[in-house]
N, C-alpha and C positions, 0 to 999 in steps of 0.2 A: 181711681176712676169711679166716679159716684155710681154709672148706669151698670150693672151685671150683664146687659144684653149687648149685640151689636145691632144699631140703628141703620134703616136707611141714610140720615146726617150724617152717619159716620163715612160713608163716602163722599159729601159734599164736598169736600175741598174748604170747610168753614172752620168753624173754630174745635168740633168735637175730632173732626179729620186730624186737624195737629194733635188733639189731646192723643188721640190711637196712636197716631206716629212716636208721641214723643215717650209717650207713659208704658208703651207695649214693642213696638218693633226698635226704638231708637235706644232704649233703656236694655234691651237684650244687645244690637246686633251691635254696638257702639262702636266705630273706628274712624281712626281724621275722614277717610273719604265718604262716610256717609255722615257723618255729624254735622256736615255743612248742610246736607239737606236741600242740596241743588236740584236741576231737572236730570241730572246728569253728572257721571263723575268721569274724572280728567286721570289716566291711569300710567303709569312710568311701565313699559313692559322691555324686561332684559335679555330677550332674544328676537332675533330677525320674523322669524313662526312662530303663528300662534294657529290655537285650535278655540275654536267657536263650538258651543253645546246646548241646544234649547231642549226643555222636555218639560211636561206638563204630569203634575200629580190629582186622579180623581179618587184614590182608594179609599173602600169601606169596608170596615172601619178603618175610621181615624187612626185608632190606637188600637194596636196590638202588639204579643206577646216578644219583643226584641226591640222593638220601633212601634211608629206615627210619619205622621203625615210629613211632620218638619223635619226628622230626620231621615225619612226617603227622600225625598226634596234638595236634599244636600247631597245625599251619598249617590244618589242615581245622573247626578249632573257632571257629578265628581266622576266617578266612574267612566261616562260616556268622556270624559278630557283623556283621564288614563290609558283607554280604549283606542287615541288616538296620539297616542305613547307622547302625550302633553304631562307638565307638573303644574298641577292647575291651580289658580291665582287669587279669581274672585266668580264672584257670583254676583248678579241681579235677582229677587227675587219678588212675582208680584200675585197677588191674591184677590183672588173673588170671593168674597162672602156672603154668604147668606143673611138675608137678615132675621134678628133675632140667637145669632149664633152666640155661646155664652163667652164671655171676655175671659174667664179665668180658664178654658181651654184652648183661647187663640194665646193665652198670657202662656202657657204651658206646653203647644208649637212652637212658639217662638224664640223659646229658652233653647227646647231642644235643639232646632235650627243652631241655633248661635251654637251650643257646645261640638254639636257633629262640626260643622264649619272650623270649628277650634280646634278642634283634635285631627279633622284633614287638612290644615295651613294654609284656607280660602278666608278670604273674606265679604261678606254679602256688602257692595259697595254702593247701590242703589235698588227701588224700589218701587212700587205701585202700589194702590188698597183700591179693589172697587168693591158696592156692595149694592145686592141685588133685592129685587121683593124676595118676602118668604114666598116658599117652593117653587123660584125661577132659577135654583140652585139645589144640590143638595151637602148643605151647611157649611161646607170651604171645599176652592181647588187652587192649587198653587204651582205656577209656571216661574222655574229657574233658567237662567241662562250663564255660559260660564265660558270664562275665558281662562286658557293656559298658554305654557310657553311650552317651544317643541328645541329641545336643548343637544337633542342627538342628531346626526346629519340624516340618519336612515330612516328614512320615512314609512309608517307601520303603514302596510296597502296589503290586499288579497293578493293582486297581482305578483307580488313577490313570495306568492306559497309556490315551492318546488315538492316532485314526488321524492321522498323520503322524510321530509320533513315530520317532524312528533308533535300531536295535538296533546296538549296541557290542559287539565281541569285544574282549578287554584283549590277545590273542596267539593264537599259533596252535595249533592245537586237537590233541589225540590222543596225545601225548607220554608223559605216564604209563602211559595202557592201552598204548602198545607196550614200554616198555623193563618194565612187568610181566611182559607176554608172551613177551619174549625172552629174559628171566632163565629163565622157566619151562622155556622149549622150547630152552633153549639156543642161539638165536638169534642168527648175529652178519650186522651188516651194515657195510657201508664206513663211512657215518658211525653212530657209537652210538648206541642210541638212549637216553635221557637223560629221567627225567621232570622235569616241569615243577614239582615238589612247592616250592612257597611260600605267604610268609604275605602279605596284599596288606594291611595294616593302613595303607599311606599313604596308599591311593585314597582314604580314607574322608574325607579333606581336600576333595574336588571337590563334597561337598555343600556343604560353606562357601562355596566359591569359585563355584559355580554353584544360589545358593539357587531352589530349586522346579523347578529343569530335569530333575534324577535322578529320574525314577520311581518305579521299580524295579530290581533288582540280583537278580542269583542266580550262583553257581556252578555249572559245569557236570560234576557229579565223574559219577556212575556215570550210565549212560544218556546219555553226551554232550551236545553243543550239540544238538543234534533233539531231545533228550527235554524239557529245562529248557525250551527254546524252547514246545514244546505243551505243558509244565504254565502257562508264563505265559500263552499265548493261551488256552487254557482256562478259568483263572481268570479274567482279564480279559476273556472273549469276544470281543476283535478276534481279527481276522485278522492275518497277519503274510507278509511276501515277501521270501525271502531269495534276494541275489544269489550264487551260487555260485560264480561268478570273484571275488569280494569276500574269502574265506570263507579266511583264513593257514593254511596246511600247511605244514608243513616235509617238505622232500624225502626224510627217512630214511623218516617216515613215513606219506605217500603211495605212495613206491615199496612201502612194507614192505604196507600194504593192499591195495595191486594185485594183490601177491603171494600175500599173504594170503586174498584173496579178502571182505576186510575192508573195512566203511566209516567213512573218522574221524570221521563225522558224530555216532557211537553211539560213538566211544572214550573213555575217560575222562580226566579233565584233575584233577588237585591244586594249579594255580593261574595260574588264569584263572576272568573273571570276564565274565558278561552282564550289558551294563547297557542301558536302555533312559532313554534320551533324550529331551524335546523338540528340534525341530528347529531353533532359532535356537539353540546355542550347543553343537549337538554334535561342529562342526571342532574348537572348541577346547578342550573336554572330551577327543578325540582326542589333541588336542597335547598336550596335562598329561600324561594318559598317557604318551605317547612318551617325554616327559622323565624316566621310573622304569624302572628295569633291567628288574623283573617284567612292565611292562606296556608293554615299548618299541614292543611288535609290532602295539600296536590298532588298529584298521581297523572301518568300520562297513560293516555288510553285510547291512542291510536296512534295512524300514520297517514300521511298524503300519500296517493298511488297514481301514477300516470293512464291507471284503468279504470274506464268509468268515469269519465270527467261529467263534473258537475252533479256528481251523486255520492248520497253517504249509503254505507253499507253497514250493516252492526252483524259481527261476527256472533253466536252467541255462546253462553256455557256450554253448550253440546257441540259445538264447532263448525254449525248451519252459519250461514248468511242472511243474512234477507235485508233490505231497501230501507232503509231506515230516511220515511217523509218529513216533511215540512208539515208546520202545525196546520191544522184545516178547522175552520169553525172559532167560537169563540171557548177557550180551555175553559180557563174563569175569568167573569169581566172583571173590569176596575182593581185588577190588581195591582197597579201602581201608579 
C-alpha cells in the first residue's frame, strides 16, 4: 500500500476502501466466510444455543506490555462467550479510525487480531472500517461481536449460586489495570508489570467434565474482582465471604498499589475469570485449571452464605470482616 497514512478515502467505500480491506484486514483475518467479502456472512451453528457478545475497545495505549488493542479485541469478546459457558465460534469485528492513523500499526493490529483469533478457534467472519476527521477520534476504537454455541444442558445463570457454594479465581488479580498504568505514567518497576490480556476458550471444557457444578462464570475486566463479585451477589441475593489471605497478587503489583495508594481488589484484569462453584468438586475444578498456562494460578477464595444477601464481605488477614463495595467512580479510564 503506497499511502503510510489512513485517509478519510480510506473509508469511502471507493477503490482505496478495497485496497485497506484486501491488503490489510483480508490478507490477516483470511477464511472462506470472510473472503467472499459479503454484507454479511451465512454461518452453519452446531448447537440448538447460542451466546451473542458485543463490546467495544477504547484503550490507551494501543500497545502495551502483554497485548494491544487487536488482541484485547479478541480475547475480551472471547471471554464474555466463555462467561456464558459458550465455545465460541466467530467474531465480527468493526473499526473506527482516525484519520491519519499510520497503516503499518493498523498492519500490526490486525495480525495480532488474526493470531489471538487463531490460537482461541474463532474466526473474525465479517466486518466494517469507518474513518473519521483527525481528532473526531482518538487514532482507533474497535467493536467485536461474537457468537458461540452452548453445548452443555446447564445454563451458567447467578440465579443458580446456592449458600455453600466456592468462589474461584482462574489467577491473580490486577495485572492489566497496572502495566495500563504504568505505560501511562511512565512507570517502571523491578519486575514489569505485564498484563494478563488472554483468551480463556479452554476452560469452557470444565462444564463437560464437571456437568451442573459451574454455576456461574464472569470476568473480572473493569471494576475488578470486588465489583463482579457484588454484581453476582446482587443478582443472586446471597451473600458472599471472601478470604483475603486466599485472594493471588502478584508481588509487582501489590508492591505497585501500596505505593500507589491503590487497591487490586478494583484493578482490572483481561484474563481471569470468576467462577462460582458447587462444593463437592471445586478441588478438582481447581486442578483442571492448574493444568492451563492462562489459568495455572487458581485458587478459591471464598464461599456463598445465605447471610447477608446481596453483599460481599472480605474476611481479612487478622480475621476482621468488613463490606467489601462495588467500584464507585471511574478506577482508570479507557482500560479496555
Amino acid at each position: 500500500m503506497k499511502d503510510e497514512r489512513v485517509l478519510l478515502a480510506h473509508g469511502s467505500g471507493g477503490l482505496l476502501s478495497q485496497n485497506l480491506v484486501e491488503e490489510v484486514f483480508k490478507k490477516h483475518l483470511s477464511n472462506p466466510h470472510l473472503d467472499d467479502l459479503l454484507d454479511g456472512a451465512v454461518l452453519q451453528l452446531p448447537a440448538k444455543n447460542i451466546a451473542v457478545s458485543t463490546d467495544s475497545f477504547v484503550i490507551t495505549p494501543l500497545f502495551f506490555p502483554g497485548g494491544d488493542i487487536g488482541k484485547l479485541a479478541v480475547c475480551g469478546t472471547v471471554n464474555d462467550l466463555v462467561a456464558c459457558g459458550a465455545r465460541p465460534l466467530y467474531l465480527s469485528a468493526a473499526f473506527i479510525i482516525e484519520e491519519g492513523f499510520p497503516i503499518t500499526e493498523l498492519r500490526s493490529i490486525v495480525a495480532s487480531m488474526a493470531e489471538t483469533a487463531r490460537l482461541a478457534g474463532v474466526k473474525v467472519v465479517t466486518g466494517d472500517t469507518k474513518v473519521v476527521e483527525k481528532g473526531n477520534a482518538d487514532q482507533i476504537y474497535i467493536n467485536t461481536t461474537g457468537i458461540g454455541v452452548l453445548e452443555s444442558k446447564f445454563i451458567l445463570h447467578p440465579l443458580r449460586v446456592q449458600p455453600g457454594d466456592q468462589i474461584i479465581i482462574t489467577g491473580p488479580i490486577g495485572d492489566h489495570g497496572l502495566a495500563i498504568l504504568a505505560q501511562r505514567q511512565g512507570l517502571a518497576f523491578s519486575t514489569p508489570a505485564v498484563s494478563d490480556c488472554a483468551a480463556l476458550n479452554r476452560i469452557n471444557s470444565l462444564t463437560d467434565m464437571f456437568p451442573g457444578q459451574i454455576k456461574c462464570m464472569r470476568d473480572p475486566t473493569r471494576g475488578g474482582l470486588a465489583t463482579v463479585l457484588n454484581e453476582i451477589a446482587a443478582q443472586s441475593q446471597r451473600g458472599m465471604v471472601v478470604q483475603e489471605k486466599q485472594i493471588p497478587i502478584s508481588p509487582v503489583v501489590r508492591g505497585a498499589c501500596d505505593m500507589l495508594g491503590m487497591d487490586p481488589l478494583y484493578m482490572a484484569n483481561e484474563g481471569k475469570m470468576v467462577i462460582i462453584t458447587g462444593p463437592e468438586k471445586a478441588g478438582q475444578i481447581v486442578c483442571q485449571l492448574r493444568l492451563l498456562k492462562e489459568t495455572a494460578g487458581a485458587e478459591v477464595i471464598g464461599e456463598v452464605v445465605s447471610e447477608h444477601p446481596g453483599m460481599v464481605l472480605l474476611e481479612t488477614e487478622l480475621g476482621a470482616k468488613r463490606i467489601l463495595g462495588a467500584l464507585e467512580g471511574e478506577h482508570v479510564p479507557r482500560i479496555c
